[in-house]
C-alpha positions as CSV (number, residue, x, y, z in Angstrom):
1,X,-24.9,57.7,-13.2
2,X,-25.0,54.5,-15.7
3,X,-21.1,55.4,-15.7
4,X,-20.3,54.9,-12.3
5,X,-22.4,51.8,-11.9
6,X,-20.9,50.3,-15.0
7,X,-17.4,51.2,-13.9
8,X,-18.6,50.0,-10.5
9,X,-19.5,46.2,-12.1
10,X,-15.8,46.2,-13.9
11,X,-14.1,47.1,-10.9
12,X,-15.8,44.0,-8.9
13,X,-15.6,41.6,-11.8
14,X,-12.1,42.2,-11.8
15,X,-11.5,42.0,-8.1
16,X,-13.4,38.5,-8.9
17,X,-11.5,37.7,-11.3
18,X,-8.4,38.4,-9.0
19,X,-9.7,36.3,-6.5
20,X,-10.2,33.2,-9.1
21,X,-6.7,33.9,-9.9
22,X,-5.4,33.5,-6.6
23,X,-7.5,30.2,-6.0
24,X,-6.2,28.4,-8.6
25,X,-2.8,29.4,-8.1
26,X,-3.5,28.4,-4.3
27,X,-5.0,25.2,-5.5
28,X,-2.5,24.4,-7.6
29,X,0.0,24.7,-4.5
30,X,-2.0,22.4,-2.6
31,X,-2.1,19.4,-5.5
32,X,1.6,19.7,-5.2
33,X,1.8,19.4,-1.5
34,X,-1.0,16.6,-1.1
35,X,1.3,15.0,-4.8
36,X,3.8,15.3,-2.6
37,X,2.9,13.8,0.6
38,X,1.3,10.8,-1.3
39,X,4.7,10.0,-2.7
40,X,6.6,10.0,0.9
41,X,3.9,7.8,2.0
42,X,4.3,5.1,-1.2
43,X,8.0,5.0,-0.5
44,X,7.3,4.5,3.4
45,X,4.7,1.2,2.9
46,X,6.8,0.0,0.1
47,X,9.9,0.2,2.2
48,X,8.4,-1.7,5.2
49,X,6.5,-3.9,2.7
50,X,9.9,-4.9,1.3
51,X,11.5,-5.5,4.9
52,X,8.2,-7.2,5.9
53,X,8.8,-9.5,2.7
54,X,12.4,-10.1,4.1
55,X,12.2,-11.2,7.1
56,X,8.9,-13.4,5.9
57,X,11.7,-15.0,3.5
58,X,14.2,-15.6,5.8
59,X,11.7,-17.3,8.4
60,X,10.3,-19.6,5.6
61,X,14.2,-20.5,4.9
62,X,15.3,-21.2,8.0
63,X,11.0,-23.2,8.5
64,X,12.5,-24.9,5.9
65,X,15.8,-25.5,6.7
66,X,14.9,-27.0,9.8
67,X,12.4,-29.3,8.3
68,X,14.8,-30.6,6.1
69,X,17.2,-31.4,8.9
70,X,14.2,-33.0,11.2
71,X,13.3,-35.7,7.6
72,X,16.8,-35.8,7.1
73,X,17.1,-37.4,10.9
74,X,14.3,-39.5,11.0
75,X,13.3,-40.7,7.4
76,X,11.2,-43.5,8.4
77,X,9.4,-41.5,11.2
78,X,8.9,-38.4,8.6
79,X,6.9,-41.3,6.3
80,X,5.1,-42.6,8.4
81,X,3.9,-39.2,9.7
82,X,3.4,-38.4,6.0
83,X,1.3,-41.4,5.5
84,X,-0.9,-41.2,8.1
85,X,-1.8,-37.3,7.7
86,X,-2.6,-38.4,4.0
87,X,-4.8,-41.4,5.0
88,X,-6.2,-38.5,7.4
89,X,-6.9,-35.7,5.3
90,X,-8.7,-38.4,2.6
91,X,-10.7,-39.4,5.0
92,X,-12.0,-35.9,5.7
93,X,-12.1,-34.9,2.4
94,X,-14.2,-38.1,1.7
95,X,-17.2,-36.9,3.9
């Protein structure tokens, strides 16, 4: 009788252990997939990060561009605009 209850514990400590077995092996499966999927999604946001930083380059160039041609224009007007948003911005900063 103590037989076939101890043979009874070794057969469902090894069915356990079978089980554990096949956890980590699924486990393992799934830290690949989610490994994975966390990589496709870096290379997506740094893609459109790294179009985003384009385009946010060539509007500042072309911002700038244009200023360049507006002072290049009008020189006096572009001083006297400078001058008084300076005598301005003291005077805000001042208080």
């Amino acid at each position: 009788m103590a037989d076939t209850a101890s043979n009874s514990t070794d057969s469902r400590y090894a069915s356990m252990e079978d089980e554990v077995t096949k956890l980590k092996a699924e486990m393992s499966g799934l830290t690949e997939s989610l490994s994975k999927i966390a990589k496709g999604a870096t290379g997506i946001a740094s893609e459109k990060m790294h179009d985003q930083f384009d385009r946010v380059t060539k509007d500042a160039k072309a911002a700038l561009g244009a200023t360049q041609k507006k002072v290049s224009e009008h020189p006096m007007a572009s001083i006297a605009l400078a001058v008084g948003f300076g005598v301005l911005l003291g005077q805000l900063l001042r208080r």
